[in-house]
C-alpha positions in Angstrom: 31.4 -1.1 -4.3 29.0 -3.9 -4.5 27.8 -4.8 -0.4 26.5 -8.5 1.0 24.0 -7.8 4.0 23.4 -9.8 6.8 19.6 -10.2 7.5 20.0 -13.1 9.3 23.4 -15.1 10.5 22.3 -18.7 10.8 24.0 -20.1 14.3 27.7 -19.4 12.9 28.5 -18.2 9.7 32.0 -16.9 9.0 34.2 -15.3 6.2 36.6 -18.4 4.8 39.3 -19.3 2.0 40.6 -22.2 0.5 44.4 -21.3 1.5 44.2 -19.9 4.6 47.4 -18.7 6.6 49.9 -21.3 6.2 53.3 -20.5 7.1 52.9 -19.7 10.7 52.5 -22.9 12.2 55.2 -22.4 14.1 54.1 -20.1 16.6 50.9 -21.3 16.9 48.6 -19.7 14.2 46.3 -22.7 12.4 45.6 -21.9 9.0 42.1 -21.6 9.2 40.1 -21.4 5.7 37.2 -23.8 4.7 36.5 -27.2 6.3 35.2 -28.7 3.9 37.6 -27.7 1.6 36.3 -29.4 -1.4 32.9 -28.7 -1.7 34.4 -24.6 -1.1 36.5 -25.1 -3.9 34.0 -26.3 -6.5 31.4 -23.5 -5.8 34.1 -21.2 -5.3 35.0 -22.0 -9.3 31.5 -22.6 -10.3 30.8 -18.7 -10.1 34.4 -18.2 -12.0 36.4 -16.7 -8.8 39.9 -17.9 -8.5 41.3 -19.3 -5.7 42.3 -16.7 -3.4 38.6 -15.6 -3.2 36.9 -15.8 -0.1 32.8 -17.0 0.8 30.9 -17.9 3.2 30.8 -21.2 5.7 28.1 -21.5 7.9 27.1 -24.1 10.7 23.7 -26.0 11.2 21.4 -23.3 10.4 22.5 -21.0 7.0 22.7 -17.3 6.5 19.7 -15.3 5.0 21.4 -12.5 2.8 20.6 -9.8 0.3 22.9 -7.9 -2.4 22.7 -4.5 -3.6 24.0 -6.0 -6.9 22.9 -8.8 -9.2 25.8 -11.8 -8.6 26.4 -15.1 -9.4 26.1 -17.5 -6.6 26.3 -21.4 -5.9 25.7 -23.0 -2.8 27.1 -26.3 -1.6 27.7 -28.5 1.5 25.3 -30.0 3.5 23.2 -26.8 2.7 20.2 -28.5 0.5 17.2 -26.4 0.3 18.5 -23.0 -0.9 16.1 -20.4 -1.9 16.1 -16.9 -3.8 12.7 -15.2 -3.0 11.8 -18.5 -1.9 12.3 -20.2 -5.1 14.3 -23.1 -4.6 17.5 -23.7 -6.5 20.1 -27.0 -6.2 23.2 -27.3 -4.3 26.1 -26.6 -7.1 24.3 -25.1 -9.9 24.9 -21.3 -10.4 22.0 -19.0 -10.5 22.0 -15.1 -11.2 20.9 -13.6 -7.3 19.3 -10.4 -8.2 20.2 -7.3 -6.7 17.5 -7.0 -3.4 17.0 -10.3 -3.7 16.7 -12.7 -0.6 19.2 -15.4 -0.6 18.2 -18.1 2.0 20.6 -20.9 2.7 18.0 -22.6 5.0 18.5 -24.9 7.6 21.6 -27.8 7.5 19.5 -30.8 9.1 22.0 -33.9 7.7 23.6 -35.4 6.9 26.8 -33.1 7.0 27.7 -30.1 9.3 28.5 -27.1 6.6 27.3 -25.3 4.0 29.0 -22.8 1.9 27.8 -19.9 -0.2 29.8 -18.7 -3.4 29.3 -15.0 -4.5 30.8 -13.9 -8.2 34.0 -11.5 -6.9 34.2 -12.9 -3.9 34.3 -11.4 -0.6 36.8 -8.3 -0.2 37.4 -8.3 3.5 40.2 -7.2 4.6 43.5 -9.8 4.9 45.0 -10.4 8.5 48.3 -12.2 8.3 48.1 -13.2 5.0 44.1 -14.4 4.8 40.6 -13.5 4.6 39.8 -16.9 6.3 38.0 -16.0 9.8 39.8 -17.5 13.4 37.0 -17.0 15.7 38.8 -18.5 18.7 41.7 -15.4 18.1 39.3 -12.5 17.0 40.8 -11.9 13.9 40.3 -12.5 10.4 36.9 -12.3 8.0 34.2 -9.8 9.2 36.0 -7.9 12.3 37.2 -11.9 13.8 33.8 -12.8 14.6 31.0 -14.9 13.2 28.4 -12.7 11.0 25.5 -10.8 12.9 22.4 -9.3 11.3 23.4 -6.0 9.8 26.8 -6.7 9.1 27.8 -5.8 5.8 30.4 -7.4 3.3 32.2 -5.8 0.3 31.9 -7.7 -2.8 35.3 -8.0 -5.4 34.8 -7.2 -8.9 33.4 -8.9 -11.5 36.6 -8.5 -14.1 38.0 -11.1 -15.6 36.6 -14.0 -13.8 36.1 -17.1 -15.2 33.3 -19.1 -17.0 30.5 -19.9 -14.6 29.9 -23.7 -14.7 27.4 -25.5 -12.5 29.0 -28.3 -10.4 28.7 -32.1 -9.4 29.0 -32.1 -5.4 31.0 -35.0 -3.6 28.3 -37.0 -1.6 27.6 -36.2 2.1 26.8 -39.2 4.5 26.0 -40.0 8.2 28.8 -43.0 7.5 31.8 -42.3 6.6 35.2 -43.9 5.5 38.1 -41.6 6.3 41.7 -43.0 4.8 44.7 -42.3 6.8 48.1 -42.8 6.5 49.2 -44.7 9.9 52.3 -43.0 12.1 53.9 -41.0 13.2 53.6 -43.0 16.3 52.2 -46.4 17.0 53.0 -49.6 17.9 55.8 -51.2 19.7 56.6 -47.9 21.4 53.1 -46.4 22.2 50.8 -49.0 21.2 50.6 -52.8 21.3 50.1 -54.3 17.6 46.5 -55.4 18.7 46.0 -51.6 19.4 46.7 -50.5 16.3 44.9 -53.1 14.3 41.8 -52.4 16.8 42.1 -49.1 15.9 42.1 -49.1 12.6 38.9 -51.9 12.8 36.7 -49.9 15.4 33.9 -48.0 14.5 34.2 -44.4 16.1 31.2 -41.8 16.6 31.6 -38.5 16.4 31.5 -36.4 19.6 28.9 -33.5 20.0 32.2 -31.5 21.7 33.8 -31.2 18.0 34.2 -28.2 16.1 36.8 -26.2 13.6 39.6 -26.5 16.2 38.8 -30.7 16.3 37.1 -33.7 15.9 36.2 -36.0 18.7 36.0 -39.7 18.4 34.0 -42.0 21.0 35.2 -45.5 20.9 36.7 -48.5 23.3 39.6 -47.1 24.9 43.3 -47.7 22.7 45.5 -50.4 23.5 48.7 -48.8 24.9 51.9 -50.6 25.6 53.2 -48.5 27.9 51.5 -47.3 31.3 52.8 -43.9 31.2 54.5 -41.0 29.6 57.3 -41.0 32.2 58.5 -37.3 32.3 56.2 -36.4 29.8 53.3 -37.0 32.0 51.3 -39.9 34.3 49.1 -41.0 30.5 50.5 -43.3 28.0 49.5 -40.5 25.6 51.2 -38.2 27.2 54.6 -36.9 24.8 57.4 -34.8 24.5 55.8 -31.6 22.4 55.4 -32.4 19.3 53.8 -30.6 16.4 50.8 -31.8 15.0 49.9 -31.7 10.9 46.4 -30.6 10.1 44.4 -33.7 9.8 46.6 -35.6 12.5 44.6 -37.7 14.6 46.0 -37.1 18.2 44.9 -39.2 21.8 44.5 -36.4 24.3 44.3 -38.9 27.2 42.1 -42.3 25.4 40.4 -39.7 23.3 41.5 -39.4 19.4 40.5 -36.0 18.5 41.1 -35.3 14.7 43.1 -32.1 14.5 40.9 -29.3 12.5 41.9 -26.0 10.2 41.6 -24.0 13.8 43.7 -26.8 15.8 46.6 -26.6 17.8 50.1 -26.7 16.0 51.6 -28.0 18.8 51.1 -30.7 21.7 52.1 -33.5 24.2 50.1 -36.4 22.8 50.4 -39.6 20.5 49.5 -39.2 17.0 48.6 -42.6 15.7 47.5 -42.1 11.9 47.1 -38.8 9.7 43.9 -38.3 7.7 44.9 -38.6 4.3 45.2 -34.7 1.7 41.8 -36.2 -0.5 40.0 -36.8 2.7 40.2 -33.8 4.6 36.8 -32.5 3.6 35.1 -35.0 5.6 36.3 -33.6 8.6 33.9 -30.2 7.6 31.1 -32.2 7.6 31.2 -34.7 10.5 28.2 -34.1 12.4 27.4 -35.5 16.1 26.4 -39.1 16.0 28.0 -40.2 12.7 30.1 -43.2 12.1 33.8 -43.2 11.2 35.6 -46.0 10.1 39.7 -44.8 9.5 40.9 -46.7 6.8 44.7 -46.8 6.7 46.4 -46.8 3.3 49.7 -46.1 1.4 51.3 -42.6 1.2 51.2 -43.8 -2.7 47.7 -44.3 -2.7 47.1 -40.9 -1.2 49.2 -39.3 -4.1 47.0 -41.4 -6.3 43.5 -39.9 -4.7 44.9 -35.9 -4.5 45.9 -36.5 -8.0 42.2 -37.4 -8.9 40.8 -34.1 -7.2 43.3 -31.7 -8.7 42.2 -33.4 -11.9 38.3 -32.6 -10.9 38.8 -29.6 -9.9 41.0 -28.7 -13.2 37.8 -29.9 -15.3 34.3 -29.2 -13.3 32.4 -31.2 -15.3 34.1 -34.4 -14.2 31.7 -36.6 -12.6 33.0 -37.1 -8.6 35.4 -40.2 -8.9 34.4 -43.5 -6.4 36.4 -43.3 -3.2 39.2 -46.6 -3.9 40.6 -47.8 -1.1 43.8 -49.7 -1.4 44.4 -53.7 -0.2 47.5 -54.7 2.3 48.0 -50.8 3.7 50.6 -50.8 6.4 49.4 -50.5 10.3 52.8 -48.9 11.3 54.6 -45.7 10.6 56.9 -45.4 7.1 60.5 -45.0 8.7 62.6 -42.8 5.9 65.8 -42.5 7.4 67.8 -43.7 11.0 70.4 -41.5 11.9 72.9 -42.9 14.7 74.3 -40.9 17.0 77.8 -39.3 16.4 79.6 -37.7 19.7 77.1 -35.4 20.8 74.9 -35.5 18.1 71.8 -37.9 19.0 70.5 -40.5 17.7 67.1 -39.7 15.2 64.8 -41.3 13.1 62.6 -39.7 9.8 58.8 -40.8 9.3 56.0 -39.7 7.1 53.4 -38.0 8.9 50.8 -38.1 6.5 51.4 -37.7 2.6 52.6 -34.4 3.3 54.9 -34.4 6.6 57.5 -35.3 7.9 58.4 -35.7 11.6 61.8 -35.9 13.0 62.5 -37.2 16.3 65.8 -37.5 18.2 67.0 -38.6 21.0 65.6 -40.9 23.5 61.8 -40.3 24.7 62.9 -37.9 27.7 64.0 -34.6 28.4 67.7 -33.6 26.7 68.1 -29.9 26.2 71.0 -31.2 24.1 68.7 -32.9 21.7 66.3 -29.6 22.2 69.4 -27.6 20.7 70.6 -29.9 17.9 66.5 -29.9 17.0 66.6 -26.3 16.4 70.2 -26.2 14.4 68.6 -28.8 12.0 65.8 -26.2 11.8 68.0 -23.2 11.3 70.4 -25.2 8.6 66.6 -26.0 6.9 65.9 -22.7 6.9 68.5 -21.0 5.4 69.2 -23.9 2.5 65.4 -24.7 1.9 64.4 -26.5 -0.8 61.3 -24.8 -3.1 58.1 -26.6 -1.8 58.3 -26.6 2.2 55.6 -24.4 3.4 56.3 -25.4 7.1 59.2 -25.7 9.7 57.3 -26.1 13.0 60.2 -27.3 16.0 58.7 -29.6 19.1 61.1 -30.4 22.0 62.8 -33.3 20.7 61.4 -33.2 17.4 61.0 -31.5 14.2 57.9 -31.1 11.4 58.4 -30.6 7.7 55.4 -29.8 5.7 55.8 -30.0 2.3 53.7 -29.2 -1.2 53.6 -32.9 -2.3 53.1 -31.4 -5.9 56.4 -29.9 -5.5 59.2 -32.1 -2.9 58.8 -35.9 -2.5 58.9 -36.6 1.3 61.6 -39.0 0.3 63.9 -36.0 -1.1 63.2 -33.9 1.9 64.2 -36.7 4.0 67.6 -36.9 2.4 67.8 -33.2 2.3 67.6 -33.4 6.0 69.8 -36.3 6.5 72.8 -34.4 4.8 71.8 -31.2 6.9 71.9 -33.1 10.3 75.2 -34.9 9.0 76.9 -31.1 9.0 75.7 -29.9 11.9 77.9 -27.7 14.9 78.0 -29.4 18.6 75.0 -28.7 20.1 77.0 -28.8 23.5 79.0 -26.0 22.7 77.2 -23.6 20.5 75.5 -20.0 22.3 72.5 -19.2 21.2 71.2 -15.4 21.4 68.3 -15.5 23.9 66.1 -12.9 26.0 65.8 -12.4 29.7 62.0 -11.9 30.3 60.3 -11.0 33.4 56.3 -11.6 33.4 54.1 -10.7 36.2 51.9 -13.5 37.8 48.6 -13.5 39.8 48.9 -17.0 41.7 45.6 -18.9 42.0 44.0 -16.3 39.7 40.2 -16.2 39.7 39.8 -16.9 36.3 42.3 -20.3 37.0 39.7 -21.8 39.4 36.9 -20.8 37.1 38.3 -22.8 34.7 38.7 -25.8 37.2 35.0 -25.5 38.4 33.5 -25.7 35.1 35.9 -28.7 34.5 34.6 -30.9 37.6 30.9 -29.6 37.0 30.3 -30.5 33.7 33.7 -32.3 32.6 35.5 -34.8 34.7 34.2 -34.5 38.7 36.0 -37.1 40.1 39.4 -36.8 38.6 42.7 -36.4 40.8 43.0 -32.6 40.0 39.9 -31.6 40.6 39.0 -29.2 42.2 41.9 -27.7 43.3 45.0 -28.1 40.3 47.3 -26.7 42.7 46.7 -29.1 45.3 47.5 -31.9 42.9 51.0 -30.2 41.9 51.9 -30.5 45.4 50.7 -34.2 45.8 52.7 -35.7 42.9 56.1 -33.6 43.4 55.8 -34.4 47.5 56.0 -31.0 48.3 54.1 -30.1 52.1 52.3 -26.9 51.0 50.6 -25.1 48.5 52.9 -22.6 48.5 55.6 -24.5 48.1 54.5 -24.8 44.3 54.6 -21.5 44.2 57.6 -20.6 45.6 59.9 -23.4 43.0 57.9 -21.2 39.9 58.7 -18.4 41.0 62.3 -19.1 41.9 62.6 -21.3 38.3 64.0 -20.0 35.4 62.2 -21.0 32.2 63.7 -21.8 29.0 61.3 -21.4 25.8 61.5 -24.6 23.8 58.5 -24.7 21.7 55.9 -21.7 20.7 52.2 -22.3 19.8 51.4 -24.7 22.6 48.3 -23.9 22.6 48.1 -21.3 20.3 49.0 -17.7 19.3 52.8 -17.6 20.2 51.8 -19.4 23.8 54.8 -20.9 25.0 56.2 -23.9 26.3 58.9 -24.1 28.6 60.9 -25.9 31.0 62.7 -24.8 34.0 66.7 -24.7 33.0 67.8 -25.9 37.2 66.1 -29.9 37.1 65.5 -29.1 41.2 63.0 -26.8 39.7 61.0 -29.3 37.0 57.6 -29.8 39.2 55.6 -32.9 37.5 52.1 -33.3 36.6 50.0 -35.3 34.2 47.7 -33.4 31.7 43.7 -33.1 32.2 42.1 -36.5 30.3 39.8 -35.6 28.9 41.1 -32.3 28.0 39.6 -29.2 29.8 36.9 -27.4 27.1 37.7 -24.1 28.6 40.8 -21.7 29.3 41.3 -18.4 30.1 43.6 -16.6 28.3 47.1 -16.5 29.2 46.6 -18.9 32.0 49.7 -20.6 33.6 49.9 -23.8 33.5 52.0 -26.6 34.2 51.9 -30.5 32.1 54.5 -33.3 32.3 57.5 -31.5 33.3 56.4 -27.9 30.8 55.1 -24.5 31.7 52.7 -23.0 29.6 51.3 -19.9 29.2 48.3 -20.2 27.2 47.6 -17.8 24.2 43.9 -17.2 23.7 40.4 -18.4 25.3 40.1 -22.4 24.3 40.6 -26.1 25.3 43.7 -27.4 27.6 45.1 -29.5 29.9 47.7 -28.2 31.8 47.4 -27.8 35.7 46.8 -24.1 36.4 48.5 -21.8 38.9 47.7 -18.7 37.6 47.6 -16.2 35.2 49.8 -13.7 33.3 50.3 -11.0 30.8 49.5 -11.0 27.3 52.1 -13.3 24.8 50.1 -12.2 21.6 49.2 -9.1 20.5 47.6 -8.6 17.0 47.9 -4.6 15.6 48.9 -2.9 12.6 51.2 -1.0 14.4 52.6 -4.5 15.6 54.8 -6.6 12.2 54.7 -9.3 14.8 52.6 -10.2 17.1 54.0 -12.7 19.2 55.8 -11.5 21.5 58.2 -14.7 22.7 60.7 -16.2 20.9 62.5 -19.9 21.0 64.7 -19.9 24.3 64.0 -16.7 26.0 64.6 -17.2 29.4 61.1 -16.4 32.1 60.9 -15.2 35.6 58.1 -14.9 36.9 57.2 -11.9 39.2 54.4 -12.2 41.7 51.8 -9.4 41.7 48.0 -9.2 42.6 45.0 -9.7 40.9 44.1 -6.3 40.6 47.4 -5.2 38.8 47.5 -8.0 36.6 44.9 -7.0 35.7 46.4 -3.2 35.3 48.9 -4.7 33.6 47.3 -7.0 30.9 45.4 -4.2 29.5 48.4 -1.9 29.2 50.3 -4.5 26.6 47.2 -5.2 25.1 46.7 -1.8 24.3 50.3 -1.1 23.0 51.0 0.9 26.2 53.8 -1.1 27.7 56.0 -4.2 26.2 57.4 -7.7 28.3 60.3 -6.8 30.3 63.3 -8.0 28.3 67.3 -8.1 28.5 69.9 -9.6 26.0 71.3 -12.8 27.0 72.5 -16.4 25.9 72.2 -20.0 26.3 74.1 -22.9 26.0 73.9 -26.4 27.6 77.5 -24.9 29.4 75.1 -23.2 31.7 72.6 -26.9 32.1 76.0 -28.8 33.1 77.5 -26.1 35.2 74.3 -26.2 37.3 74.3 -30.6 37.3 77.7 -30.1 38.5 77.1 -27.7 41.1 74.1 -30.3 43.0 74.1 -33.2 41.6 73.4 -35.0 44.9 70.4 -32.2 45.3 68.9 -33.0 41.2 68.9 -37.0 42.0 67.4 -36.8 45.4 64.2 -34.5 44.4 63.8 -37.0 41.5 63.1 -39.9 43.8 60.9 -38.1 45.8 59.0 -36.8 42.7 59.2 -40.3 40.9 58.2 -42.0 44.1 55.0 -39.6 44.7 54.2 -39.7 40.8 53.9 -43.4 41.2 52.0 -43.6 44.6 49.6 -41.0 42.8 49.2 -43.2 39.9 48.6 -46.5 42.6 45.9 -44.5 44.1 44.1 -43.9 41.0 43.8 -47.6 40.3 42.9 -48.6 44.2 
């Protein structure tokens, strides 16, 4: 077998596809793959692989690589002064690369971010959930889950029956760019004011240095809310119910729009103003630090028009790149598809494109109904079971519902009918059971690793902000509690139900306590923490969460818990929650948390689980039982939630 070898990595150079792992967006597994998923696809079928094959993508500075066989390659990106044996070569034409030959991809000074290396056969690593694409941030995937290091070696594919080699045109790489977007699934009057929208649409944005595979962050004036908060969702106007998020959705995490990447969350509690369009999602591969970005909203009709152009380039390669058009008198508000009313129990819900390839159903009013949690997941199961060919994705949120679609297969405006009809047929959601787990994790309150997280946030994030330094503190602030231990004491006592998975990441859950004298209240971190440990506890709007891997956040931490993920080949699946499994916590010390995290990491021990149900019957008995306990603790939370908010503006 034919072998790559690393001689030297560049500053991060990873295995990639053009697919990636779709289908597990809803528990929190992004589908990874190439960036810039353009310019990989048209050196990818300049050397003749097909479109399952994987190559290389590499950061800033390239790879420097030798083969023990001759190959094909091509190189494209932002990658421009390629050399073999220090001849250079140009970007999209394919040259033989000799066997011992030196392949330099050289250094990626601009404009663009990425470059991407092409090898005849492809790269035969190994799949991991369905893809050779690389996740660094979960350690799997590509070359051992990790970015290449000098010495590494990659197996080659075979050179049988591979297409005809055919040098390529590239699509043109600037330090100004025009991104289209399709505007929803939120906006104005409900989240934004209409002078918000149309400023945001008309602002020029810069992209952040923080941005990377999981996102792009924008810079810009601050977006012009119409509402001062996210009321139970938390103290920012951004703040939401969770909500999944489509690849390419352009989310406000606090007054920050961070465009969501191929290693981006799934799932989230913020406004998601505009979608970047199916034909424009390369760009976000090659949005360096300091580049201009003007969002360009346009029709989802448009957007079929411009992915219909690049299939039709990539079916012929030796189409000249067609001239980005941007349609006149594009909407600034969401596409509304359908407006279901309420029926008895059933609630209320509305249908809108999210994008040219989502759709996102919300229900309900804008606050916490475990009611409208249930009927969300019956619409997901009826979905499931009578599913139309072309969804690739059924991702459930707490009071709402994403539909990803192949738009070359199901119109969003079938699927919306499809879904109408479903919800139309549904059983009460106040009296169905639904099978559920009892699951017991162990907790190390005010974990180390928890207030290592919160010192690297006030020294080099945020240093004045409320929660800072202590997130604990701030808990018992805004829910009017008189110690420190008292926020320790209502989690411990809470029981948790699961209501979303993949927030953040890797079957992470989120969760809310089922007794309402037990739902503490926080705002999330604005901006969003750049660092979490793993399996941190933490606590946003009225939702636990326990995170799933190393990585961004912004929930207030208490502490720290077991594993929720665990990737093997003895293990079909690795996470290990499931939608509503019911948590207790159980207090335990550092030191054998610690004992226990490695033992189910290693396969050695599994969560502590029992059979059980739940139904809202056990929600009402509860409200019945204390009602005059439930409304009283709400004042005093509501009252300290808004004298925290008063002293942030004194």
């Amino acid at each position: 077998m034919a072998v790559v070898t690393v001689v030297a990595p560049g500053i991060q150079t990873t295995v990639q596809d053009l697919a990636g792992r779709p289908g597990l967006w809803d528990v929190g597994v992004p589908p990874s793959g190439a960036a810039d998923e353009l310019t990989f696809a048209l050196v990818n079928a300049a050397v003749g692989n097909p479109d399952s094959a994987a190559g290389l993508e590499c950061v800033l500075t390239g790879p420097v690589l030798t083969c023990d066989e001759d190959r094909l390659i091509c190189v494209g990106g932002a990658a421009r002064n390629p050399t073999v044996d220090n001849l250079p070569f140009r970007p999209g034409m394919v040259i033989r690369w000799p066997a011992g030959a030196v392949l330099d991809v050289g250094p990626l000074d601009g404009p663009g971010m990425r470059g991407y290396v092409a090898i005849q056969g492809g790269l035969n690593v190994p799949r991991v959930l369905g893809s050779r694409s690389t996740f660094v941030l979960g350690g799997f995937g590509g070359h051992d889950g990790k970015p290449l290091a000098a010495g590494d070696e990659l197996p080659l594919g075979r050179q049988e029956n591979l297409l005809t080699p055919l040098s390529v045109e590239l699509p043109a790489i600037s330090n100004s760019w025009q991104v289209r977007v399709i505007p929803g699934p939120h906006g104005a009057p409900e989240h934004l004011t209409a002078d918000g929208v149309e400023a945001f649409f008309a602002n020029e944005w810069i992209v952040d240095h923080r941005s990377d595979r999981t996102g792009v962050r924008l810079t810009g004036p601050n977006p012009g809310w119409a509402r001062t908060d996210g009321g139970e969702a938390g103290l920012h106007p951004s703040n939401v119910h969770d909500s999944a998020y489509p690849v390419g959705g352009i989310m406000l995490s606090g007054d920050t729009p961070v465009i969501v990447g191929k290693d981006g969350p799934s799932l989230g509690g913020f406004v998601v103003p505009a979608v970047v369009i199916e034909a424009d999602r390369w760009m976000l591969g090659q949005l360096r630090a300091g580049d201009s970005v003007h969002l360009t909203p346009v029709t989802p009709e448009a957007a079929a028009e411009a992915i219909q152009a690049r299939r039709r380039w990539l079916t012929d390669l030796r189409q000249e790149p067609a001239p980005v058009q941007v349609s006149t008198g594009a909407p600034d508000r969401p596409r509304v598809l359908h407006d279901g009313e309420q029926v008895g129990t059933a609630p209320s819900y509305t249908i809108r494109c999210a994008g040219e390839r989502h759709l996102l159903v919300e229900a309900g009013p804008a606050e916490l109904d475990l009611t409208v949690r249930v009927w969300i997941h019956l619409l997901a199961q009826a979905l499931r079971e009578d599913r139309p060919a072309g969804i690739t994705e059924i991702v459930e949120g707490v009071r709402s519902l994403l539909v990803a679609v192949d738009s070359a297969r199901l119109a969003l405006t079938e699927l919306a009918e499809r879904l109408a009809f479903l919800a139309a047929g549904l059983g009460d959601p106040e009296t169905v059971v639904l099978p559920a787990r009892e699951v017991v994790l162990p907790i190390a309150f005010d974990h180390p690793a928890a207030h290592e997280a919160m010192r690297r946030y006030a020294t080099s994030v945020r240093p004045d902000a409320p929660w800072c330094p202590d997130n604990v503190e701030f808990i018992r602030r805004v829910n009017d509690l008189e110690t420190r231990d008292e926020v320790f004491e209502i989690v411990q006592a809470a029981t948790y139900l699961v209501v979303g998975l993949g927030d953040v990441y890797l079957g992470a859950p989120v969760a809310v306590p089922v007794d309402p004298r037990h739902r503490l209240v926080t705002t999330k971190y604005n901006p969003a923490r750049t660092w979490t440990p793993q399996n941190a506890v933490g606590i946003g709007g009225i939702y636990l969460c326990v995170y799933g891997m190393e990585g961004p956040g912004g929930y207030q931490l208490v502490g720290r818990t077991v594993p929720v993920w665990r990737l093997s080949p003895d293990d079909a699946q690795p996470w290990l929650l499931r939608q509503f499994d019911l948590i207790r916590f159980a207090p335990v010390s550092a030191e054998q948390l610690a004992y226990e995290r490695a033992e189910i990491a290693a396969g050695r021990a599994d969560l502590k689980t029992a059979p059980a149900t739940f139904s809202i019957a056990d929600v009402r008995r509860i409200e019945q039982e204390a009602p005059v306990d439930i409304a009283t603790l709400r004042a005093r939370r509501r009252a300290a939630f808004e004298a925290e908010r008063a002293r942030w503006g004194a």
